[in-house]
KOLBAMI-618740 format. One record per residue: residue number from 1; residue in one letter; x negated, z, y of N, C-alpha, C in turn. Coordinates in nm, 4 decimals. Atoms other than C-alpha are relative to their C-alpha. Layout:
N
@n NUM, res A, n_east X, n_up Z, n_north Y, ca_east X, ca_up Z, ca_north Y, c_east X, c_up Z, c_north Y
...
END
This chain:
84
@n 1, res X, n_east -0.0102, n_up -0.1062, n_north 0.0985, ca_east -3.2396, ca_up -1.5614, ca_north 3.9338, c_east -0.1212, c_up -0.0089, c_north -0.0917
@n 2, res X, n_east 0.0945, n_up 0.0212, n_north 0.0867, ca_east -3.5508, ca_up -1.4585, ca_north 3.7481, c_east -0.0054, c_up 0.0044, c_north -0.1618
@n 3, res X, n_east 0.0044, n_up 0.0013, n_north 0.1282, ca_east -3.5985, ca_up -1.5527, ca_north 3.3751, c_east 0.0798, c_up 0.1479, c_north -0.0310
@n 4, res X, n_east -0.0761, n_up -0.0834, n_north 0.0570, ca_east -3.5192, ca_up -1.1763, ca_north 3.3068, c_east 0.1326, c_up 0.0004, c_north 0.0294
@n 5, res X, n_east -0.0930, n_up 0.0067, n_north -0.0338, ca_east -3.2452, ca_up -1.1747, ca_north 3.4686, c_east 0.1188, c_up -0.0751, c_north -0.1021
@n 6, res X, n_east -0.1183, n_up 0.1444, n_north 0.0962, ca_east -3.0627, ca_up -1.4784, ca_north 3.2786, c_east -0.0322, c_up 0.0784, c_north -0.1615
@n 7, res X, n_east -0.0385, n_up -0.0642, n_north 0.1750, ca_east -3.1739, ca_up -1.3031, ca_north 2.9393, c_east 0.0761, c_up 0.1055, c_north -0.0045
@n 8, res X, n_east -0.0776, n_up -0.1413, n_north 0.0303, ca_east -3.0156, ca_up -0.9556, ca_north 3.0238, c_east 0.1469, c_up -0.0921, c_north 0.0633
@n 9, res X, n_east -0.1546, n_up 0.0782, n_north 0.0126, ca_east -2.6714, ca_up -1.1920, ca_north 3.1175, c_east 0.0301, c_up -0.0302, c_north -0.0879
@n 10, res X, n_east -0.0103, n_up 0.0466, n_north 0.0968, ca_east -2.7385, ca_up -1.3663, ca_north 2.8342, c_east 0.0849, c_up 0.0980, c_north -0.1549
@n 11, res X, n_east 0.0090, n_up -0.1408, n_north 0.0889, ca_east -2.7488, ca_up -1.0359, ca_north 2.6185, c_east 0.1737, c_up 0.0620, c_north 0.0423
@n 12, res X, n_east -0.1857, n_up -0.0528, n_north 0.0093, ca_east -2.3933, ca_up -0.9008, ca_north 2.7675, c_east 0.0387, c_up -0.0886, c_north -0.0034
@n 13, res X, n_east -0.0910, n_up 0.0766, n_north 0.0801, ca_east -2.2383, ca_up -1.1885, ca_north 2.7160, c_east 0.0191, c_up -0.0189, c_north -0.1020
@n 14, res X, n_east -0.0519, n_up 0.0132, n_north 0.1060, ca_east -2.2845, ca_up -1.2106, ca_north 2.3963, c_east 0.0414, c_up 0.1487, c_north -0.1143
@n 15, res X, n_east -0.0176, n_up -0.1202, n_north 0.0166, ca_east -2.2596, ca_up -0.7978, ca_north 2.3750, c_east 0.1900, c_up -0.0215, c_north 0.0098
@n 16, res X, n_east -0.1089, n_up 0.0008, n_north -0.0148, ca_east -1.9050, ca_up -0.9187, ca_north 2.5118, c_east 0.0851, c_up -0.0603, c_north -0.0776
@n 17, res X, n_east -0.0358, n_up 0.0850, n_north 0.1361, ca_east -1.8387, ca_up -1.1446, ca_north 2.2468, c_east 0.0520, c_up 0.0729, c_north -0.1455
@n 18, res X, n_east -0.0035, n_up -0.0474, n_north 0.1275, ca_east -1.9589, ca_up -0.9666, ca_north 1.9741, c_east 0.1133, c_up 0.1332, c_north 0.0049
@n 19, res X, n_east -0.1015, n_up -0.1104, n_north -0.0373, ca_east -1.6957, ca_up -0.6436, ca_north 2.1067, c_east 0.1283, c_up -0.0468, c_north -0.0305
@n 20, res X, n_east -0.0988, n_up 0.0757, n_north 0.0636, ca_east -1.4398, ca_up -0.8917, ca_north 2.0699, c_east 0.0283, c_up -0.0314, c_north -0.1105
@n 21, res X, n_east 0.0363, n_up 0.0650, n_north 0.0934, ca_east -1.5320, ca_up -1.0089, ca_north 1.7562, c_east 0.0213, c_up 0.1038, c_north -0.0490
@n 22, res X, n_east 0.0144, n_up -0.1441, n_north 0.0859, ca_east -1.5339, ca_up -0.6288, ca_north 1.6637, c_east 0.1933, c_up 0.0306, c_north -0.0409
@n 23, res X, n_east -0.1569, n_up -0.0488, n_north 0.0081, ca_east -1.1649, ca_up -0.6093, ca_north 1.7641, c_east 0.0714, c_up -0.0263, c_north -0.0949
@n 24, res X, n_east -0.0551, n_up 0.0919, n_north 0.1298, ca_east -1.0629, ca_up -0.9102, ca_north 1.5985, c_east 0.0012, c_up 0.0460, c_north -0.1639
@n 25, res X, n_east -0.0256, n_up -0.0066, n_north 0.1700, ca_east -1.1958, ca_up -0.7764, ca_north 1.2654, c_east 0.0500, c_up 0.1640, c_north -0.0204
@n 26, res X, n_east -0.0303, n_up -0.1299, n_north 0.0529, ca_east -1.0649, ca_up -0.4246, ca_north 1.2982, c_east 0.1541, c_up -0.0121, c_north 0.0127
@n 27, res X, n_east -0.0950, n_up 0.0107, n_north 0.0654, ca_east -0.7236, ca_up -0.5858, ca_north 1.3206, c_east 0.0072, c_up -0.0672, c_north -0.0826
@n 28, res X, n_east -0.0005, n_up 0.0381, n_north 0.1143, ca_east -0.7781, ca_up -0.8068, ca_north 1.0482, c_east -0.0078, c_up 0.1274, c_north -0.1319
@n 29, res X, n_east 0.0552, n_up -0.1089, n_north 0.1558, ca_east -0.8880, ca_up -0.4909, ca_north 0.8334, c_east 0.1706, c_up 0.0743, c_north -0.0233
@n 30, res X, n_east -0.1237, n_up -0.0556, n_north -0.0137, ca_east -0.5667, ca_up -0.3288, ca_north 0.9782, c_east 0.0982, c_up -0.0616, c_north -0.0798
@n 31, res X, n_east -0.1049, n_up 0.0452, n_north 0.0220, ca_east -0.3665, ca_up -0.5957, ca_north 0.8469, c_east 0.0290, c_up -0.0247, c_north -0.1244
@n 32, res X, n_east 0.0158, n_up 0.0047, n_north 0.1181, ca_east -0.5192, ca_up -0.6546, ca_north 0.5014, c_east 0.0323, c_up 0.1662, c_north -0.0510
@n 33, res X, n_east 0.0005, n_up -0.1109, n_north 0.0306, ca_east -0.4901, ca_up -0.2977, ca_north 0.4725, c_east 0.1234, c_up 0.0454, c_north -0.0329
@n 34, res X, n_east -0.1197, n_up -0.0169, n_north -0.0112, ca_east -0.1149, ca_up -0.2647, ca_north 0.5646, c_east 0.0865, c_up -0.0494, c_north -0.1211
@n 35, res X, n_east -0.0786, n_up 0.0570, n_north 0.1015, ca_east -0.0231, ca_up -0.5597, ca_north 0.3334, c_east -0.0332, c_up 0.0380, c_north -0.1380
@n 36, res X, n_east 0.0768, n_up -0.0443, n_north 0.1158, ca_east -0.2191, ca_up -0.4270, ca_north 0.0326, c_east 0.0765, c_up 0.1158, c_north -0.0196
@n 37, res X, n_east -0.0794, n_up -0.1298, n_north -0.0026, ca_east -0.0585, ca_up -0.0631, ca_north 0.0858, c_east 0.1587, c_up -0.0750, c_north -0.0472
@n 38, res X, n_east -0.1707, n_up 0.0481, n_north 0.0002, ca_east 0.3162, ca_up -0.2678, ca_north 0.0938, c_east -0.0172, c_up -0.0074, c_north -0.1597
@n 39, res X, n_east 0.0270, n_up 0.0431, n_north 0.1276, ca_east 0.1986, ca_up -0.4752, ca_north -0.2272, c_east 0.0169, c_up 0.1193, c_north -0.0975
@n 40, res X, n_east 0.0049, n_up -0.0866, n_north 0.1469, ca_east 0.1171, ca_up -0.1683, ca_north -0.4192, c_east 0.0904, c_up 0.1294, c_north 0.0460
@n 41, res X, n_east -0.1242, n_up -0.1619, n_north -0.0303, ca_east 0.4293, ca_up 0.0800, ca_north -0.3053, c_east 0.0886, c_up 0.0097, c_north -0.1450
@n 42, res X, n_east -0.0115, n_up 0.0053, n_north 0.1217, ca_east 0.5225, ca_up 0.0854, ca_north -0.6551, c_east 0.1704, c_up 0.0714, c_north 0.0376
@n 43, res X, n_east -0.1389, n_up -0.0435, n_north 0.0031, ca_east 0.8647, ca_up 0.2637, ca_north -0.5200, c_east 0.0989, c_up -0.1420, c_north 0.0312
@n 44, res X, n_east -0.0418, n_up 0.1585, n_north -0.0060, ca_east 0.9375, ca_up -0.0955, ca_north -0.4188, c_east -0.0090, c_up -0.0957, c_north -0.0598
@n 45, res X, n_east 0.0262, n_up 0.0932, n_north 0.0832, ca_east 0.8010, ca_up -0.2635, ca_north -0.6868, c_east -0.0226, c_up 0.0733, c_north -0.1244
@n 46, res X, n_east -0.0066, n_up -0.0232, n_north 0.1633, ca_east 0.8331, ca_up -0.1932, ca_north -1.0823, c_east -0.1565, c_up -0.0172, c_north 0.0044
@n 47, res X, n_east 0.1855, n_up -0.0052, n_north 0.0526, ca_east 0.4111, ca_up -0.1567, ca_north -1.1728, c_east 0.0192, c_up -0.1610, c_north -0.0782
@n 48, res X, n_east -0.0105, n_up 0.1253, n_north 0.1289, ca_east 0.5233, ca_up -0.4697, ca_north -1.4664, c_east -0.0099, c_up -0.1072, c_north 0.1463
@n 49, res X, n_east -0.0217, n_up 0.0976, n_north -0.1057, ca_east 0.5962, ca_up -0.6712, ca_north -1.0991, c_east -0.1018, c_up -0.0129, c_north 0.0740
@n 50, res X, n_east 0.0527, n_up -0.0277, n_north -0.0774, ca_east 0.3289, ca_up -0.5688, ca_north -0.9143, c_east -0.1005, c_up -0.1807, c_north 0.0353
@n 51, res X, n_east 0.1247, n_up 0.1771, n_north 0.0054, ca_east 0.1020, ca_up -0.9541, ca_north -0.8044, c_east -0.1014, c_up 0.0482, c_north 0.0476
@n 52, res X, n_east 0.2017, n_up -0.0982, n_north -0.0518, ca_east -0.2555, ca_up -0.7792, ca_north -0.8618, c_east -0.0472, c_up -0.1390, c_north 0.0351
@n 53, res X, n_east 0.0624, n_up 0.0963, n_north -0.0435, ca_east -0.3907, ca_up -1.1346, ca_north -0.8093, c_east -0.0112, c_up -0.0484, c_north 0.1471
@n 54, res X, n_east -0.0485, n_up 0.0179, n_north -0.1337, ca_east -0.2367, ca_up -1.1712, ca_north -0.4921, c_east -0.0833, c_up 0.1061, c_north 0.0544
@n 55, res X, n_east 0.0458, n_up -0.1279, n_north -0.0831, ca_east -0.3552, ca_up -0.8006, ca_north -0.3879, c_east -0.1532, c_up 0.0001, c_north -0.0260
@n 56, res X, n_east 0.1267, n_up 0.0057, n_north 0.0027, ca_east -0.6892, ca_up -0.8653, ca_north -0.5591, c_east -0.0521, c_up -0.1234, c_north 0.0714
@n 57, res X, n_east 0.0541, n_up 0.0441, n_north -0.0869, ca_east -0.7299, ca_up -1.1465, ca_north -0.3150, c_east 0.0065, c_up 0.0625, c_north 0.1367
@n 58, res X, n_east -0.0130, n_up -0.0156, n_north -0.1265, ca_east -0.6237, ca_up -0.9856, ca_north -0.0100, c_east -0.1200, c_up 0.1224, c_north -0.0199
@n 59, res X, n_east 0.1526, n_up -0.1041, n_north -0.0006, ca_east -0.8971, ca_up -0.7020, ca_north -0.1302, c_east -0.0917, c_up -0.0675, c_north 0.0494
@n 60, res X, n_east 0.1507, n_up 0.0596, n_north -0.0073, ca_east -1.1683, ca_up -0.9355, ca_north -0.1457, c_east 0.0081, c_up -0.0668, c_north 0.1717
@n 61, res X, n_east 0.0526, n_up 0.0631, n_north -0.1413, ca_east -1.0697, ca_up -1.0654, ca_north 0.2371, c_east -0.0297, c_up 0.1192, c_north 0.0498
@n 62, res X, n_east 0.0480, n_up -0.1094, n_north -0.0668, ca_east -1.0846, ca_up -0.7199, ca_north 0.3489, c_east -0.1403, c_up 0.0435, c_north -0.0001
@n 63, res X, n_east 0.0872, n_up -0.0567, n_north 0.0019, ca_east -1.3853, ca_up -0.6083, ca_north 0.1848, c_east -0.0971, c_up -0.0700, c_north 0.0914
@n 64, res X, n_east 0.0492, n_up 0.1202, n_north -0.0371, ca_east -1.5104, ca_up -0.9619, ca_north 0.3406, c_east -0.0187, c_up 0.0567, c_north 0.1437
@n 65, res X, n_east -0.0325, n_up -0.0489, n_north -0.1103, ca_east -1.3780, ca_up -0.8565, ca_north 0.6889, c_east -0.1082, c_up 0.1357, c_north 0.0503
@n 66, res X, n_east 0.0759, n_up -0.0885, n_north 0.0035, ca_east -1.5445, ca_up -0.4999, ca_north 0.6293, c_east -0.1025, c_up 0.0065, c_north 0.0053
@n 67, res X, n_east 0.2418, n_up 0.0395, n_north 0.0140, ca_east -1.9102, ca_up -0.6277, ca_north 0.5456, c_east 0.0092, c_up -0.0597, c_north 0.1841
@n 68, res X, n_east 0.0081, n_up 0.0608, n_north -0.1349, ca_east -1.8634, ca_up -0.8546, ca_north 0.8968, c_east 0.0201, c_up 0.0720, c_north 0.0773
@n 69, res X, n_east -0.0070, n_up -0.1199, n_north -0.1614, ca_east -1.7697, ca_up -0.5447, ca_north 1.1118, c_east -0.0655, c_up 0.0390, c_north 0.0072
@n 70, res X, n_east 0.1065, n_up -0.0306, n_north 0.0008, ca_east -2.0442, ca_up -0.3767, ca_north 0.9815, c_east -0.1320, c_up -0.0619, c_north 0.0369
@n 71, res X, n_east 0.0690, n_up 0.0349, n_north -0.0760, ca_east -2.2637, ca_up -0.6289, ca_north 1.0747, c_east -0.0044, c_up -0.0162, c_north 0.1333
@n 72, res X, n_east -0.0233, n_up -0.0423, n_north -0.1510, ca_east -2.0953, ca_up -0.6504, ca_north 1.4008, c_east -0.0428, c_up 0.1017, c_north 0.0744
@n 73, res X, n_east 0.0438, n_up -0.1229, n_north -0.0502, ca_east -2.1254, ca_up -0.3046, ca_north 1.4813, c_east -0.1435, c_up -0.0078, c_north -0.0184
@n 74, res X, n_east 0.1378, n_up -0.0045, n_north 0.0014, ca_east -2.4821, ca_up -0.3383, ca_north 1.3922, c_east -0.0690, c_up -0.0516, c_north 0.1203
@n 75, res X, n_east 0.0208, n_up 0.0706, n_north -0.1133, ca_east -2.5327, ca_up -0.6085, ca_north 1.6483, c_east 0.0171, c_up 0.0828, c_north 0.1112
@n 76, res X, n_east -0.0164, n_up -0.0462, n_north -0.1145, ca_east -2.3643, ca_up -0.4259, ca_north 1.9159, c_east -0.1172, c_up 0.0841, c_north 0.0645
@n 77, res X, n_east 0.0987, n_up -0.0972, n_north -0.0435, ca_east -2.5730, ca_up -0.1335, ca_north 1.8878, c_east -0.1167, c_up -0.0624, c_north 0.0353
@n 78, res X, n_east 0.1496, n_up 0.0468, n_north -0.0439, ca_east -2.8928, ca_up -0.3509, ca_north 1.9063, c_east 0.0017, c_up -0.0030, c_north 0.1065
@n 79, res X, n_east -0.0150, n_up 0.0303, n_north -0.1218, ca_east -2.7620, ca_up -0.4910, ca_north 2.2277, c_east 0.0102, c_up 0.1167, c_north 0.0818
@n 80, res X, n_east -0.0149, n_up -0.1399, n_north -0.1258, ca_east -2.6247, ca_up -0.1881, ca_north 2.3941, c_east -0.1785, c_up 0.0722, c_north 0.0176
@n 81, res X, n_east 0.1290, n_up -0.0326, n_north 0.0008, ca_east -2.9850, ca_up -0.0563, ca_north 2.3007, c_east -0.0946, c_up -0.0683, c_north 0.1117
@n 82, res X, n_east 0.1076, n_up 0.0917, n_north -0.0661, ca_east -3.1932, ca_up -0.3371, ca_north 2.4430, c_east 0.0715, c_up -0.0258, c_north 0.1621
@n 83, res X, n_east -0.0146, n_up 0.0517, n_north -0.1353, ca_east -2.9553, ca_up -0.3861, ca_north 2.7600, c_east -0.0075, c_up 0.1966, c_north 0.0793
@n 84, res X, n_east 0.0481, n_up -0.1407, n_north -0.1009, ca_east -3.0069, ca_up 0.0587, ca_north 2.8338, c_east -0.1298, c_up 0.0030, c_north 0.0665
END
């Protein structure tokens, strides 16, 4: 197998990775998203009850999550680019 060869393998494999990696954080976003929505259903919870600390951490994993997909997705596209 010639050198190119092993780099354009190289390249979808880790195109296959990083797709995964995409999934992973778009159910993580899903999930911070879900529990954050519950947290603040205010028909379920009195506003005086509400645990913003709690919800202002699960923000900050999302937004966390959010920046990393975006770089993900960034990646991908490079790859899909460089392996057309």
């Amino acid at each position: 197998m010639s050198g190119f060869n092993l780099e354009r393998a190289a390249m979808k494999g880790r195109l296959a990775e990083q797709r995964q990696n995409r999934e992973r954080l778009r159910n993580r976003i899903k999930g911070s998203a879900d529990a954050i929505r519950t947290k603040l259903n205010t028909l379920l919870t009195p506003v005086d009850d509400l645990d913003v600390p709690v919800i202002d951490e699960q923000w900050d994993q999302l937004k966390a999550s959010w920046t990393e997909l975006a770089v993900t997705n960034g990646e991908i596209g490079r790859l899909e680019r460089e392996l057309d």
